[in-house]
MOPAC internal coordinates of N, CA, C and O (Angstrom, degrees):
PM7 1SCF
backbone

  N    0.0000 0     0.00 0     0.00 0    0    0    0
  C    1.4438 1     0.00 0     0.00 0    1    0    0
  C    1.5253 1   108.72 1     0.00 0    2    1    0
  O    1.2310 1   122.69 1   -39.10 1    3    2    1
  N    1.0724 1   112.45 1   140.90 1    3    2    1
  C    1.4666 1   113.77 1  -179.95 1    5    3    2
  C    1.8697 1   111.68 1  -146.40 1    6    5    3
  O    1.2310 1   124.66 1   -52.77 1    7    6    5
  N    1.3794 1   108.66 1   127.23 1    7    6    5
  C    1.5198 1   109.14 1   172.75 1    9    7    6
  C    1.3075 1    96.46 1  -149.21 1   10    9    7
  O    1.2310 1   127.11 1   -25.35 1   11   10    9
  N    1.6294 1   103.92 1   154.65 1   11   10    9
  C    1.3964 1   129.78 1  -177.92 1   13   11   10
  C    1.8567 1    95.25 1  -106.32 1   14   13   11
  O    1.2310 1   128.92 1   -39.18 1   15   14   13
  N    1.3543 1   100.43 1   140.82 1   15   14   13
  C    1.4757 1   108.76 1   166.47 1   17   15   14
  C    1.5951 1    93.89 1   104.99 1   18   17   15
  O    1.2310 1   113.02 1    -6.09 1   19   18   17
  N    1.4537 1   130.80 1   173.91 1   19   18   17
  C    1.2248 1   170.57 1    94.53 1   21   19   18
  C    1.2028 1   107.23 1    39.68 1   22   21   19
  O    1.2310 1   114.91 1   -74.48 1   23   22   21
  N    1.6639 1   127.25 1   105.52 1   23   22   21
  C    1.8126 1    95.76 1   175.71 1   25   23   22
  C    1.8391 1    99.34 1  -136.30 1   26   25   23
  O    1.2310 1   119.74 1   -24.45 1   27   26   25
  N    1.1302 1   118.11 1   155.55 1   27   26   25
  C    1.0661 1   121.79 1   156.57 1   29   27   26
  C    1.5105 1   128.97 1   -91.48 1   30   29   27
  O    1.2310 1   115.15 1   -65.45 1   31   30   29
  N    1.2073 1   126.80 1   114.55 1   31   30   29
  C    1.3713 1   120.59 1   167.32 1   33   31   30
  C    1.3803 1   141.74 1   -87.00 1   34   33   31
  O    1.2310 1   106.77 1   -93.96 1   35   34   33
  N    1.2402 1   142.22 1    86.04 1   35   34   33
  C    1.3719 1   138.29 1  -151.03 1   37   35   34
  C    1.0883 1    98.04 1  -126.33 1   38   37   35
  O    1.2310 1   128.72 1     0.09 1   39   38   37
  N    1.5263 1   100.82 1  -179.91 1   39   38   37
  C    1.7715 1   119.36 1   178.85 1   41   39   38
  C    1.5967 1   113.31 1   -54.16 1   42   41   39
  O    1.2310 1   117.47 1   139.90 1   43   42   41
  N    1.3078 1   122.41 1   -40.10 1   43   42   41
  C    1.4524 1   147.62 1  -170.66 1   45   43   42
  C    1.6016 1   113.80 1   -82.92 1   46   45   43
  O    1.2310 1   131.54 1   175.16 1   47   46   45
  N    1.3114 1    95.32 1    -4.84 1   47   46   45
  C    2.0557 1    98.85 1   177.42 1   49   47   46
  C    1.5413 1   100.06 1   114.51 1   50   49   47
  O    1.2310 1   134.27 1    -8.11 1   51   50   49
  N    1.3918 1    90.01 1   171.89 1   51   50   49
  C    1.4986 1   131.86 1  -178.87 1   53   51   50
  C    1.5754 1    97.51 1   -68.32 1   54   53   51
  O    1.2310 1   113.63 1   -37.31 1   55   54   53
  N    1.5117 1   129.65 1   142.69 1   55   54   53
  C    1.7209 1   130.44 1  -156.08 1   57   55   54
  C    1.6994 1    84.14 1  -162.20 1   58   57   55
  O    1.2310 1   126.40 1   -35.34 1   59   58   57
  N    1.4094 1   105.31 1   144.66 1   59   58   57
  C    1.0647 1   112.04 1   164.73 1   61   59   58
  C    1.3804 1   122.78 1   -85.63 1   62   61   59
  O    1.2310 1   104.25 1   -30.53 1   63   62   61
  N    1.1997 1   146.65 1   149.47 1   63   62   61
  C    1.3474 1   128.34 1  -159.62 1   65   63   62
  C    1.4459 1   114.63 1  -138.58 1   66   65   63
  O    1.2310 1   110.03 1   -66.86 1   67   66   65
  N    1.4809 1   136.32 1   113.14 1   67   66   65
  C    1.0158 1   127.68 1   177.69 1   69   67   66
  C    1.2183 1   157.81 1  -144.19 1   70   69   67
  O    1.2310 1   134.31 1   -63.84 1   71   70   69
  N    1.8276 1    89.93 1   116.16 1   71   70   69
  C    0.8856 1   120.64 1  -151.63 1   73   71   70
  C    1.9311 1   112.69 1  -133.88 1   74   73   71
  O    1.2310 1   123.48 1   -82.47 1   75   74   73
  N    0.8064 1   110.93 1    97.53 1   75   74   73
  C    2.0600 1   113.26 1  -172.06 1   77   75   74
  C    1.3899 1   117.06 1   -75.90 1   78   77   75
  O    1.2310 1   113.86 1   154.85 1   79   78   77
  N    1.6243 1   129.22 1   -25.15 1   79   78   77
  C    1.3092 1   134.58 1  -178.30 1   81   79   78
  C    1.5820 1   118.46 1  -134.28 1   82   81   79
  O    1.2310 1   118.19 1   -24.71 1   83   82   81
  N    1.4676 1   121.05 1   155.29 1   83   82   81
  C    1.1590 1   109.43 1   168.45 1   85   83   82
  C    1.4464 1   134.94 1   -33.10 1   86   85   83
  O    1.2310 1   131.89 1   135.67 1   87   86   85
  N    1.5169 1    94.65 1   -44.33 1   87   86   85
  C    1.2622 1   107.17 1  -172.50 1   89   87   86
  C    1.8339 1   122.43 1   -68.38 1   90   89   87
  O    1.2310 1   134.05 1   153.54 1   91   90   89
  N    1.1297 1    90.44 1   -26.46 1   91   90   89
  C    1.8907 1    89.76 1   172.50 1   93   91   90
  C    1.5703 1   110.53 1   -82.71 1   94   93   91
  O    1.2310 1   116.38 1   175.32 1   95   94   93
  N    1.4120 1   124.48 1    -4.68 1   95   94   93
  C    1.3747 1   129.05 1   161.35 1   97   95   94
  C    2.0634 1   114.13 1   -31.73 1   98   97   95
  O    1.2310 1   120.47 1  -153.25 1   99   98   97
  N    0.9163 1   116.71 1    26.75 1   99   98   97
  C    1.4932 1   116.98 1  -175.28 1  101   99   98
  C    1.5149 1   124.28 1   -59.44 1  102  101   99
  O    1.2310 1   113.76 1   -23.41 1  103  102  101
  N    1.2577 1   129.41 1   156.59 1  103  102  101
  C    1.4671 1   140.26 1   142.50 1  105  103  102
  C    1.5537 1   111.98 1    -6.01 1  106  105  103
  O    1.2310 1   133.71 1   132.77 1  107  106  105
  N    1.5476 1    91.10 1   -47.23 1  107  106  105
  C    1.7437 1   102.31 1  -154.30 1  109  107  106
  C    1.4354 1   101.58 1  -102.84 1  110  109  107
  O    1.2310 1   124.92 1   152.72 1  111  110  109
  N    1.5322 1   108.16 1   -27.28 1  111  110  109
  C    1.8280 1   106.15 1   168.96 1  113  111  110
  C    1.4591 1   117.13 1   -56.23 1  114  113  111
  O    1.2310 1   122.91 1   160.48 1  115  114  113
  N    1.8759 1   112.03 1   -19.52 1  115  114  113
  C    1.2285 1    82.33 1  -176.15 1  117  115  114
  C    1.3326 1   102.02 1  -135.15 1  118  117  115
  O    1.2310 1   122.38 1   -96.30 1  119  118  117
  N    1.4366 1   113.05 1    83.70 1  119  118  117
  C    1.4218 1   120.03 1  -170.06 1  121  119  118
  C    1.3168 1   118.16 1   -94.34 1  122  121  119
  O    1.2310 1   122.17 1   139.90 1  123  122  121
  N    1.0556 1   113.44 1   -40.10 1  123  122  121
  C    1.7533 1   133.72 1   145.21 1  125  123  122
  C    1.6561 1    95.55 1   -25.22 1  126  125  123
  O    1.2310 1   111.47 1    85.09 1  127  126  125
  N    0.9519 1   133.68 1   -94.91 1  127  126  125
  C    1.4664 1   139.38 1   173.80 1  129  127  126
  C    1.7122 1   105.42 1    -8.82 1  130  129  127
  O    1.2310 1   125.26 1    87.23 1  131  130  129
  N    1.3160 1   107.50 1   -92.77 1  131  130  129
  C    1.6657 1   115.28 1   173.00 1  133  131  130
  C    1.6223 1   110.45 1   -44.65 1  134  133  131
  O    1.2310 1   117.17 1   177.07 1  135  134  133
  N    0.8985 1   122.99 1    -2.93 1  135  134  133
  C    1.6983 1   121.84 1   168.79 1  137  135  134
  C    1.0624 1   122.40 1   -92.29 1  138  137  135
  O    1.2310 1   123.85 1   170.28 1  139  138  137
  N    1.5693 1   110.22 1    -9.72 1  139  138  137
  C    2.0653 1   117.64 1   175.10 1  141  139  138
  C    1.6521 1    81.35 1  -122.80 1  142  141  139
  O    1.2310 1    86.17 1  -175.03 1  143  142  141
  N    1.6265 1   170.44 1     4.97 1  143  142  141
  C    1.0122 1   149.42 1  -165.49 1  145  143  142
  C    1.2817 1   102.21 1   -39.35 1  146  145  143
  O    1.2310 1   117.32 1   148.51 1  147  146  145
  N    1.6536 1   122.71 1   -31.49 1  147  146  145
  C    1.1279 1   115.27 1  -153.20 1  149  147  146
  C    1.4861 1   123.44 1   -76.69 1  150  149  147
  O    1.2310 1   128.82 1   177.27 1  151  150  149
  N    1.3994 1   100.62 1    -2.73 1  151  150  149
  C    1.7215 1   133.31 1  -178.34 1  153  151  150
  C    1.6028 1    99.28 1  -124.31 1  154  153  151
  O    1.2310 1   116.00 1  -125.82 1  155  154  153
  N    1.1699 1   125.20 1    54.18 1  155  154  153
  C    1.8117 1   117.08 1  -178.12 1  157  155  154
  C    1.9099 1   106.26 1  -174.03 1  158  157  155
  O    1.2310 1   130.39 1   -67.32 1  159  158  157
  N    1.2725 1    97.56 1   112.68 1  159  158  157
  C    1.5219 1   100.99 1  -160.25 1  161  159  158
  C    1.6459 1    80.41 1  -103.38 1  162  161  159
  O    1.2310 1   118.49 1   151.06 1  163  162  161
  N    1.3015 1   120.48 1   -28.94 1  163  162  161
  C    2.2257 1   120.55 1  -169.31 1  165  163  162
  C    1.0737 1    77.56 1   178.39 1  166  165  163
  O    1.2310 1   139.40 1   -62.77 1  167  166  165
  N    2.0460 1    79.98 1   117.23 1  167  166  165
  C    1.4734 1   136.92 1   123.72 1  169  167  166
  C    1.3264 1   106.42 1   -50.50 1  170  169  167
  O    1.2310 1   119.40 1   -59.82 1  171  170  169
  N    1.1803 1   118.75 1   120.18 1  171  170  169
  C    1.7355 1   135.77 1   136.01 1  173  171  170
  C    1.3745 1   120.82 1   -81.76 1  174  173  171
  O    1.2310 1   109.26 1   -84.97 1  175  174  173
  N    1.1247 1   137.72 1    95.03 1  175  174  173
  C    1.6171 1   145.59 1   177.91 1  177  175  174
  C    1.2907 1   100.20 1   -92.05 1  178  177  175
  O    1.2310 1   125.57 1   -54.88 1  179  178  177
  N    1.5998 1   106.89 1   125.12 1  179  178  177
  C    1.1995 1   122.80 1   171.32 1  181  179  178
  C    1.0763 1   104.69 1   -97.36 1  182  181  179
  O    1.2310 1   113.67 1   -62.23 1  183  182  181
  N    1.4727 1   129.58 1   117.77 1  183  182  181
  C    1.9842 1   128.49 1   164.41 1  185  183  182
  C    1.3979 1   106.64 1  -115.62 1  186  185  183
  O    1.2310 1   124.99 1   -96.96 1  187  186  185
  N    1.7328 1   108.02 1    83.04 1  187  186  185
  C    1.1927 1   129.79 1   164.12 1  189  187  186
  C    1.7888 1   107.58 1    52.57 1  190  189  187
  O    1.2310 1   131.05 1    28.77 1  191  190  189
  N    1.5053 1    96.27 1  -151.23 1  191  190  189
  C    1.7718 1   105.15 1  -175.38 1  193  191  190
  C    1.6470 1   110.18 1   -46.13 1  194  193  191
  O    1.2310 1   129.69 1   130.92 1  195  194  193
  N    1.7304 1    98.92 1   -49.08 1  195  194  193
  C    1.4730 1   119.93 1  -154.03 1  197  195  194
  C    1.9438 1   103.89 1   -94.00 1  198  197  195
  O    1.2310 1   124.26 1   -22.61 1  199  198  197
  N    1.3845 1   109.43 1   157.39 1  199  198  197
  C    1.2010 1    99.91 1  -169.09 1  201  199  198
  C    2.0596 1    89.84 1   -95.50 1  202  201  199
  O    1.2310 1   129.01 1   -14.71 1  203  202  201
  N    1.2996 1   100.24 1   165.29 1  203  202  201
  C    1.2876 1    87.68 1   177.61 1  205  203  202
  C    1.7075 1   102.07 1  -154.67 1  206  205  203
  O    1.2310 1   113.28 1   -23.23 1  207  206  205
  N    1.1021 1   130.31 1   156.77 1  207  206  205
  C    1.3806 1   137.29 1  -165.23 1  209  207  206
  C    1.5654 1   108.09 1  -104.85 1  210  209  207
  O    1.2310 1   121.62 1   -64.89 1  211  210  209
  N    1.6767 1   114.51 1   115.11 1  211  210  209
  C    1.1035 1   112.02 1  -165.91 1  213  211  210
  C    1.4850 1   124.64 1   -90.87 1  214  213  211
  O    1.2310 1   120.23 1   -23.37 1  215  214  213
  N    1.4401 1   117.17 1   156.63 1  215  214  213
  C    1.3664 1   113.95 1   178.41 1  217  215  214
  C    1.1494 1   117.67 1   -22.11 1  218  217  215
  O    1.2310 1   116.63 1   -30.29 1  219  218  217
  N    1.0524 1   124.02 1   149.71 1  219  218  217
  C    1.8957 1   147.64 1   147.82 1  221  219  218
  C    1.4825 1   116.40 1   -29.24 1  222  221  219
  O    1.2310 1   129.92 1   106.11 1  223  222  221
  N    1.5922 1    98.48 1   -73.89 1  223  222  221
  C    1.1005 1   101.73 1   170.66 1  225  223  222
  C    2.0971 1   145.39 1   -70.18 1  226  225  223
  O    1.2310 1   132.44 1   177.07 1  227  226  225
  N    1.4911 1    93.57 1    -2.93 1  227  226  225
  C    1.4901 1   116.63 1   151.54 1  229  227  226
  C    1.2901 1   134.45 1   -91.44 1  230  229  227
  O    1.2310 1   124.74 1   154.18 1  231  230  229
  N    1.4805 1   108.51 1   -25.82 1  231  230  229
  C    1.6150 1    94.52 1   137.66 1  233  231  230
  C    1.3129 1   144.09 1   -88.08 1  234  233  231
  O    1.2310 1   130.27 1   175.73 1  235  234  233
  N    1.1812 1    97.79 1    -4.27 1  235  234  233
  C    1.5038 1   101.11 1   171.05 1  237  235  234
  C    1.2573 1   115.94 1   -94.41 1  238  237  235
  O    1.2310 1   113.67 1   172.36 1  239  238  237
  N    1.2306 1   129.57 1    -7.64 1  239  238  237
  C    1.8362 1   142.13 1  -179.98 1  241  239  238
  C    1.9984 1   104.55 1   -81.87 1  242  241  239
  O    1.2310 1   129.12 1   137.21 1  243  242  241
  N    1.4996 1   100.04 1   -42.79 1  243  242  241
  C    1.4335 1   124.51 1   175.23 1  245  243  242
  C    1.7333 1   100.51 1   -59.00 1  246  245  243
  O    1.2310 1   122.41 1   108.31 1  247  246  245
  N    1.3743 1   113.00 1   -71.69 1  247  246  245
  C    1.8460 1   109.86 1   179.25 1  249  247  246
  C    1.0626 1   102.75 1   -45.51 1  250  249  247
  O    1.2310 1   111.37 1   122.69 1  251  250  249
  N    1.3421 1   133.86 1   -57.31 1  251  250  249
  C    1.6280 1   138.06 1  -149.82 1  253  251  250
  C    1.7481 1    86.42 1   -59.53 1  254  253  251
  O    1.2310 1   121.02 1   130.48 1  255  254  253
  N    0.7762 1   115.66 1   -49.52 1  255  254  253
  C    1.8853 1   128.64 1  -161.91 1  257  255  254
  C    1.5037 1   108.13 1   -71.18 1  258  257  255
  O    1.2310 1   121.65 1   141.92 1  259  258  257
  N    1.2241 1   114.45 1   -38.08 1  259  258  257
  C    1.6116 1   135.81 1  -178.24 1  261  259  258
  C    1.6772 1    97.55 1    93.47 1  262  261  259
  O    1.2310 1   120.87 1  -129.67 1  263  262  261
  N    0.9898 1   115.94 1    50.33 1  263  262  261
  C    1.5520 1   112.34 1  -173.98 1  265  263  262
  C    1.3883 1   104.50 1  -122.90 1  266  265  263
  O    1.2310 1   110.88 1   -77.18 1  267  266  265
  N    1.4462 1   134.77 1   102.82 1  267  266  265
  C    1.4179 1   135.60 1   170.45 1  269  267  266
  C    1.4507 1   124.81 1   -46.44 1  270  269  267
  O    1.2310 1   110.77 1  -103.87 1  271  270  269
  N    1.0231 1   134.97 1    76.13 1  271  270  269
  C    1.4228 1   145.32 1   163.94 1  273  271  270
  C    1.5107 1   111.50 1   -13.18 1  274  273  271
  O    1.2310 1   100.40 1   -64.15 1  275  274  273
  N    1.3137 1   153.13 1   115.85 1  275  274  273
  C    1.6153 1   131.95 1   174.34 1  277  275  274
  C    1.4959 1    75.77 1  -137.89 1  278  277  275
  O    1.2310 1   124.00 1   -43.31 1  279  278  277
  N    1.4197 1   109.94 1   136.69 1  279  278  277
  C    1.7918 1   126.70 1   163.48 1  281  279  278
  C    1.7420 1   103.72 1   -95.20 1  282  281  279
  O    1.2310 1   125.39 1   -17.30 1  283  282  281
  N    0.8401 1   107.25 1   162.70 1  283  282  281
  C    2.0076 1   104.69 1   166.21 1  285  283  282
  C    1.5634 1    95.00 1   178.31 1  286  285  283
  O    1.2310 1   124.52 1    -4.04 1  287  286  285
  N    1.2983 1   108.93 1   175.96 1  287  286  285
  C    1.7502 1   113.70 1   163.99 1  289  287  286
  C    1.1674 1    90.25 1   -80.38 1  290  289  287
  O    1.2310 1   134.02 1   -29.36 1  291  290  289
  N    1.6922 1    90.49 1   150.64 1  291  290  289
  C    1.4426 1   126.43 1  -156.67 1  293  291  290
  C    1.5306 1    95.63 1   -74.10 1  294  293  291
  O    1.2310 1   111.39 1   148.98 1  295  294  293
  N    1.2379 1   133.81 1   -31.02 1  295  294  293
  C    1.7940 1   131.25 1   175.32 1  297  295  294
  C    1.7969 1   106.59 1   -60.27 1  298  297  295
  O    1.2310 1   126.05 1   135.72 1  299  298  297
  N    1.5739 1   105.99 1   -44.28 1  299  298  297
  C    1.1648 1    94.09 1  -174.28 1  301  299  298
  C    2.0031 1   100.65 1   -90.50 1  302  301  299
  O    1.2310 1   100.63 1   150.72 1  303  302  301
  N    1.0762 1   152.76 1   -29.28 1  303  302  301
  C    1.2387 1   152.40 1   150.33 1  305  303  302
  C    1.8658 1    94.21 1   -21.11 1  306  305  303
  O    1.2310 1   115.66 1   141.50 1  307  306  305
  N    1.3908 1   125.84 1   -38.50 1  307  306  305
  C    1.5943 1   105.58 1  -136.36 1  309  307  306
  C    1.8627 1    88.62 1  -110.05 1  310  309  307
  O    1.2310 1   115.16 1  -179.87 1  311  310  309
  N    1.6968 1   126.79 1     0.13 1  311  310  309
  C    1.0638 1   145.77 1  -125.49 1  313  311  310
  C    1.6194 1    76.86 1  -139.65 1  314  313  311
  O    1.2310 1   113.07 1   126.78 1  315  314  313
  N    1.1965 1   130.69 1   -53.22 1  315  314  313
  C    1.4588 1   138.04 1  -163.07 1  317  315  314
  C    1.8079 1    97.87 1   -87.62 1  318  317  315
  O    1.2310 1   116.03 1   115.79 1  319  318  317
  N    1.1898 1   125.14 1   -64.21 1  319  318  317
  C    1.1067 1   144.38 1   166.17 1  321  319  318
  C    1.5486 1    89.99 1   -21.49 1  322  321  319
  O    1.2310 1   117.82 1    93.38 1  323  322  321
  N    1.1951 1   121.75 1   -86.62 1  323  322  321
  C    1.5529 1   132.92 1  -164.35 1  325  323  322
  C    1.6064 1   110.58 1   -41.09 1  326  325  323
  O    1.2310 1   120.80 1   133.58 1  327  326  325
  N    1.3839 1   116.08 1   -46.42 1  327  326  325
  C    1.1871 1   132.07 1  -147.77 1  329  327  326
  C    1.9315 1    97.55 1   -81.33 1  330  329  327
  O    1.2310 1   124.25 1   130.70 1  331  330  329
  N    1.3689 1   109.46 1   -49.30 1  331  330  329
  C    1.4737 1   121.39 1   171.63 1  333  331  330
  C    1.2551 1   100.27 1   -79.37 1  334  333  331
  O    1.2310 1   104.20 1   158.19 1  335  334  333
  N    1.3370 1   146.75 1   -21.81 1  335  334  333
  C    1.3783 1   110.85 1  -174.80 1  337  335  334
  C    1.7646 1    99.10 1   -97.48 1  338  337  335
  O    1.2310 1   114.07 1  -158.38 1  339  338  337
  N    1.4181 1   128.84 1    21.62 1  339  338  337
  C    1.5430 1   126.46 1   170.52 1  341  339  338
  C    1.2939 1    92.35 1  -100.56 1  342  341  339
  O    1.2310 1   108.61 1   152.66 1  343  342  341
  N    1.5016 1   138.92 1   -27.34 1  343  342  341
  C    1.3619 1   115.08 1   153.58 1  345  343  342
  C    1.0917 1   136.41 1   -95.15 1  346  345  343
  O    1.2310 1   124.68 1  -138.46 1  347  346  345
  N    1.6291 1   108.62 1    41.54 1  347  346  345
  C    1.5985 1   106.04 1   166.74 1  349  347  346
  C    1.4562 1   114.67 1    71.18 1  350  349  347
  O    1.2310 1   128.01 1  -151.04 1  351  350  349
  N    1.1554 1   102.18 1    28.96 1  351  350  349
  C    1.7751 1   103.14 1  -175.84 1  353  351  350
  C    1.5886 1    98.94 1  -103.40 1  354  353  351
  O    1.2310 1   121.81 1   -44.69 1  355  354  353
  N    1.4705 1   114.14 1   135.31 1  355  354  353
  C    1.4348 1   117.86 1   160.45 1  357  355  354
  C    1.4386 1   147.51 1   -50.02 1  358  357  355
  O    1.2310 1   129.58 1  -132.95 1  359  358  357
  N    0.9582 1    99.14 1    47.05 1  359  358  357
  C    1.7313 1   126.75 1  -172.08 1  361  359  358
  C    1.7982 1   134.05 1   -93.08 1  362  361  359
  O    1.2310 1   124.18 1   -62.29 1  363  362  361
  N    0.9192 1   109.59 1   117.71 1  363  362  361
  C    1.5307 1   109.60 1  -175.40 1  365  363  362
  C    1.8399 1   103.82 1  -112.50 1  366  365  363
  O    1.2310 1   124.20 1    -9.20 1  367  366  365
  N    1.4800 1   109.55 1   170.80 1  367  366  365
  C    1.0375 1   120.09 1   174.35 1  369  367  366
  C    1.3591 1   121.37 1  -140.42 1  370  369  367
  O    1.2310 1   118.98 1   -41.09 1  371  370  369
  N    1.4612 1   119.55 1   138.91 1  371  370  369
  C    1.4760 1   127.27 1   168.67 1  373  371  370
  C    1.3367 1   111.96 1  -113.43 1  374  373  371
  O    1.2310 1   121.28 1   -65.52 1  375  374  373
  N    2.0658 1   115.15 1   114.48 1  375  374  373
  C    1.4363 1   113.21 1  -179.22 1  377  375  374
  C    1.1304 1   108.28 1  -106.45 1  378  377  375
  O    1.2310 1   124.40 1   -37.20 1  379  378  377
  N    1.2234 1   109.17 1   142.80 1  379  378  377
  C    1.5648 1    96.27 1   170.52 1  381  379  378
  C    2.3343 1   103.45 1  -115.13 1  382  381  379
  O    1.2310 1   138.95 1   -61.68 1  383  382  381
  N    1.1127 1    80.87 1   118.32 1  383  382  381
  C    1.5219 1    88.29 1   172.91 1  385  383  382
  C    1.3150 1   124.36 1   -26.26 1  386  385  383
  O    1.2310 1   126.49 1   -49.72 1  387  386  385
  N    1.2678 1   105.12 1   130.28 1  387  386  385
  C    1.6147 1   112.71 1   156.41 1  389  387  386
  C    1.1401 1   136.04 1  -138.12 1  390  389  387
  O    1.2310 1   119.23 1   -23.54 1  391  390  389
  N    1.1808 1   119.07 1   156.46 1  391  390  389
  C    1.9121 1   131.15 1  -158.64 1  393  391  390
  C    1.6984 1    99.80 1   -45.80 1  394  393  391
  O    1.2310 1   123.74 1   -39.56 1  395  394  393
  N    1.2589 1   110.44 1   140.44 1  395  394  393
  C    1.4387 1   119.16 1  -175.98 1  397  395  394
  C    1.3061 1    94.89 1   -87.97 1  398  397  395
  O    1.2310 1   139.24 1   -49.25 1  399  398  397
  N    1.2637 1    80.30 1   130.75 1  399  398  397
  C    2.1876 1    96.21 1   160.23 1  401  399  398
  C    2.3725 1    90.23 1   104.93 1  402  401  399
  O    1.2310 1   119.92 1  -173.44 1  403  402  401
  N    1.6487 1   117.76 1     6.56 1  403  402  401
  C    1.3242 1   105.29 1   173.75 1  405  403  402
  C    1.7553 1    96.22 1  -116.64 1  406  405  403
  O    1.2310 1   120.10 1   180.00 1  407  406  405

């Protein structure tokens, strides 16, 4: 499988996602997400090359939900993602794209 851009991974399929920088990583970017919590024990957020520490208010939207928030680069987010969802673990993912060829 192969796609360019932004994707969301959830219980419900593969989603295009959009979002180009850390910074649009929002509450509200990932509403799709909080709309299956009810199938999502950990979020894996990918923020590109660099790891980056996410809003306030996305981890606190994630507890409210019972959904474990984990940020990482998006290679290792998409590496973890894979690994728990071959054992059937309730897990979704948020990637955020990065430059081909890093």
């Amino acid at each position: 499988m192969s796609h360019i851009g932004s994707l969301l991974c959830l219980p419900s399929g593969m989603h295009a996602w959009d979002v180009k920088t850390v910074q649009d990583i929002t509450r509200d970017s990932l509403a799709k997400v909080w709309a299956e919590a009810d199938q999502i024990d950990v979020l894996f957020v990918g923020t590109g090359d660099q790891l980056f520490v996410l809003e306030k208010p996305i981890k606190q939207t994630g507890r409210d939900l019972n959904i474990i928030t984990e940020p990482m680069s998006t290679g290792a987010a998409a590496r973890t993602y894979n690994v728990l969802l071959g054992e059937k673990r309730a897990v979704a993912a948020a990637l955020l794209a990065v430059e081909r060829g890093k």
